[in-house]
C-alpha positions as CSV (number, residue, x, y, z in Angstrom):
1,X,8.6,-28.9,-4.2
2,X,8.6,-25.8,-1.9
3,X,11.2,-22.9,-2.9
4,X,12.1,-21.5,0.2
5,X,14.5,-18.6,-1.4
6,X,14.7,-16.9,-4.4
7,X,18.0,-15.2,-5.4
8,X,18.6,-12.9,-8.5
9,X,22.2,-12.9,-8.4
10,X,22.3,-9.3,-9.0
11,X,20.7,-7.3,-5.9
12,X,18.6,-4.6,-6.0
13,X,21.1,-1.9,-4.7
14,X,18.7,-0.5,-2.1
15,X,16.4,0.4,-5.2
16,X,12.7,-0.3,-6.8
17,X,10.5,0.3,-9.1
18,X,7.1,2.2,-9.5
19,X,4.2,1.9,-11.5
20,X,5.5,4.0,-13.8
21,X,9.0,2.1,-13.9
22,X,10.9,5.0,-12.4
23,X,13.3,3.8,-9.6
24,X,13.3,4.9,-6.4
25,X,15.5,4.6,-3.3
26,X,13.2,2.1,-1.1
27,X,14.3,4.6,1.6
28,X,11.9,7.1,-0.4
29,X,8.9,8.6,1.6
30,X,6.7,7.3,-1.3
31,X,8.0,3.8,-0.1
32,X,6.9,4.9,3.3
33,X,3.8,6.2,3.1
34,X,3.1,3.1,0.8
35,X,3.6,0.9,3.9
36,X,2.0,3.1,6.0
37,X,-1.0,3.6,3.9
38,X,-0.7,-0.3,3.2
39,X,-0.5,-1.0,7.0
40,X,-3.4,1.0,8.6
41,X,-5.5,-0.8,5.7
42,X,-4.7,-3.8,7.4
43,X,-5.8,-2.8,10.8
44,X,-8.6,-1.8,8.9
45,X,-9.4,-5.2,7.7
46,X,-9.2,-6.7,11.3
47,X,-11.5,-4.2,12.5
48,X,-14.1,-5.4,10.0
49,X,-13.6,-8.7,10.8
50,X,-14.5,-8.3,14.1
51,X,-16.9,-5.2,13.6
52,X,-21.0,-6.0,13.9
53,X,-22.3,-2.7,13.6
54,X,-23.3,-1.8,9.9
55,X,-23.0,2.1,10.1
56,X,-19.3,1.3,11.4
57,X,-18.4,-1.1,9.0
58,X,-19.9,0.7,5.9
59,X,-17.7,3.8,7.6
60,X,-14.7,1.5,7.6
61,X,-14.8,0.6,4.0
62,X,-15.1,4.0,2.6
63,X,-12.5,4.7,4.7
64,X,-10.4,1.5,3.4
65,X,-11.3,2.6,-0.1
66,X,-10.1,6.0,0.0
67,X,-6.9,4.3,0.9
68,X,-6.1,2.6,-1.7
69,X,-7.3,5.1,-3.7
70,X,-4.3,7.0,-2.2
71,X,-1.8,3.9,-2.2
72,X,-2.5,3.9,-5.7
73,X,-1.9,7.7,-6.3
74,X,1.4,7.5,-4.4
75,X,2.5,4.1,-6.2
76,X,2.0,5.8,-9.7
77,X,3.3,9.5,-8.2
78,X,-0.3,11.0,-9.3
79,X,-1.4,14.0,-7.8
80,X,-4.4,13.5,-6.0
81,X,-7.8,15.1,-7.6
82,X,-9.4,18.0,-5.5
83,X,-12.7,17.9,-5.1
């Protein structure tokens, strides 16, 4: 069997729901920068996938870390630590 849509009945009034369970617009720039955040570590991903140099690759992972370090901040509305 292959479910090809899934309906609530209900909607989701232009709304969603973070970590926390607040609910936010998904117009929000917290949605945004998710995707954003969510996007460039994508093209990330295909970099490394194609990447042969180590020094590069080890780069782009700390750099792919970091991010979702970040998505992770943004998704749970935590300030980020200052270091």
């Amino acid at each position: 069997m292959r479910i090809t849509k899934v309906t609530t009945r209900n909607g989701d009034g232009g709304k969603t729901h973070l970590a926390k369970g607040e609910t936010v617009l998904k117009s929000d720039n917290v949605i945004h920068c998710l995707g954003e955040v969510d996007e460039l570590s994508s093209v990330i991903g295909v970099c490394l996938s194609y990447c042969k140099n180590s020094d590069i690759s080890n780069f782009l992972k700390k750099i792919q870390n970091n991010l979702f370090d970040i998505g992770a901040v943004s998704y749970t509305h935590l300030t980020l630590p200052t270091s």
